[in-house]
C-alpha positions, 0 to 999 in steps of 0.5 A: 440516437445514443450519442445525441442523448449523451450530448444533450445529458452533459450539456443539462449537467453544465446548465445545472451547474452554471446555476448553482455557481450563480446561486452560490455567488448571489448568496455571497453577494447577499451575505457581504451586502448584510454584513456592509449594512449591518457594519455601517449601522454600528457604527453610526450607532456608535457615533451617535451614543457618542454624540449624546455623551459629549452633549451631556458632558457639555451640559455638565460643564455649565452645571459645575461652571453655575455652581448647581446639580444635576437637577438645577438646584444650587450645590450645597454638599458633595460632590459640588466643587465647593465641597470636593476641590479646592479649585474654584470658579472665580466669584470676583474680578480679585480672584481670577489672577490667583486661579489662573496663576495656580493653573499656570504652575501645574504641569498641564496647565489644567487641575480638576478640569480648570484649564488656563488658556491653551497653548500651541496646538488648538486642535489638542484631541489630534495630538495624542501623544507627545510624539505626534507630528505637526501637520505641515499645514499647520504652520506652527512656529517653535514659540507657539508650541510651547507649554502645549500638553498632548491628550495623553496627559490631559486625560489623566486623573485629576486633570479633566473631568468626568461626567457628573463628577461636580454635579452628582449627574447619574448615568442611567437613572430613572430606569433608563439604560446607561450610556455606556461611554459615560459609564466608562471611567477606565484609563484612556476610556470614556469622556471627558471636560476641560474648562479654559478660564480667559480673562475678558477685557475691562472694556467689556463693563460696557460692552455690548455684543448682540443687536437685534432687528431694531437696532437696540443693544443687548449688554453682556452682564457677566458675572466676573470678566471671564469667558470659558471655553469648554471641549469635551471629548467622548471616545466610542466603544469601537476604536476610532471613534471619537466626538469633540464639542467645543462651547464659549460660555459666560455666564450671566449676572441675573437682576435682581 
């Protein structure tokens, strides 16, 4: 009898046992769990606070191209372009040569967020630095690569612009919390805009580019025969985060 109670005693000690270790593994379990969900919502929380940023940078950028505030208002003072920067949108087809000429002559080919059109490597946010490998995919030939300007560059100080830098936005008015990617203005932190100036064809006078259901021809009543093609970049708080927004825009000339 004193055996059979030692055997049964040992194997009640191995049972404990194996339901702790089992107890301990589902702890692990639970907690790894928590902390892979707690991760994946930073992120995308993260990226979404990224996605916002580039948005309003967009939104800016029609501002500062319309000349107005950030409330709508015409621009009358600082810090509206006409008053901060000697570049200027073109107002008249005369003076659309000129800018692109002097956008030319500058080592980025940009200035105060004015871009003249880019060359080589579209995808300009992938070709951080000037030492970047071409992907082979791409196919770029030497002659296309030429003039192209790496992000480390553009996004140097008086080169793109920053939010609200045109328009006098504010991040975080009305009491609302700021966006911190905004808010950050540090080197190689933030977000940014660049504005490409194209010229469009004299044939555009009487070009016509939307057609409805009925067959009638909306006409394009530009302003002065240029588009502008807008990129913004918002970096995220955590590294590898990144959001770029590209828009064409043309703005309108309005009847009277």
């Amino acid at each position: 009898m004193g055996n059979t109670r030692t055997s049964q005693q040992g194997i009640a000690l191995f049972v404990v046992i194996v339901f702790v270790l089992l107890s301990m593994l589902l702890a692990l379990w639970a907690s790894r769990t928590s902390l892979f969900n707690e991760m994946v919502v930073g992120n995308d929380a993260n990226y979404q606070r990224a996605f916002e940023a580039a948005q309003a940078l967009i939104q800016d950028a029609e501002l500062d191209i319309r000349g107005e505030m950030a409330d709508g208002t015409p621009c009358s003072s600082a810090p509206c372009r006409a008053y901060t920067s000697k570049l200027q949108f073109p107002g008249d087809t005369q003076e659309i040569n000129p800018l692109i000429t002097f956008l030319l002559d500058q080592p980025t080919r940009c200035k105060d967020g004015l871009c003249a059109r880019r060359m080589g490597r579209q995808d300009f946010w992938n070709y951080v630095k000037p030492d970047t490998p071409i992907k082979p995919e791409a196919n770029y030939k030497p002659a296309e690569l030429e003039g192209e300007t790496p992000l480390s560059d553009l996004i140097k100080e008086g080169v793109g612009a920053r939010y609200g830098q045109f328009t006098g936005a504010k991040v975080g008015a009305n009491g609302k919390p700021a966006n911190p990617i905004l808010a950050d203005t540090a080197d190689g932190r933030g977000g940014w805009y660049w504005i490409e100036i194209l010229r469009y064809s004299d044939k555009a006078k009487s070009a016509n580019v939307v057609i409805d259901s009925s067959s009638s021809q909306l006409p394009l009543n530009l302003d002065v025969y240029v588009v502008y093609r807008i990129t913004v970049l918002a970096i995220g708080t955590k590294p590898g985060t990144s959001v770029v927004l590209q828009e064409t825009y043309a703005r309108q000339r309005l009847k009277d």
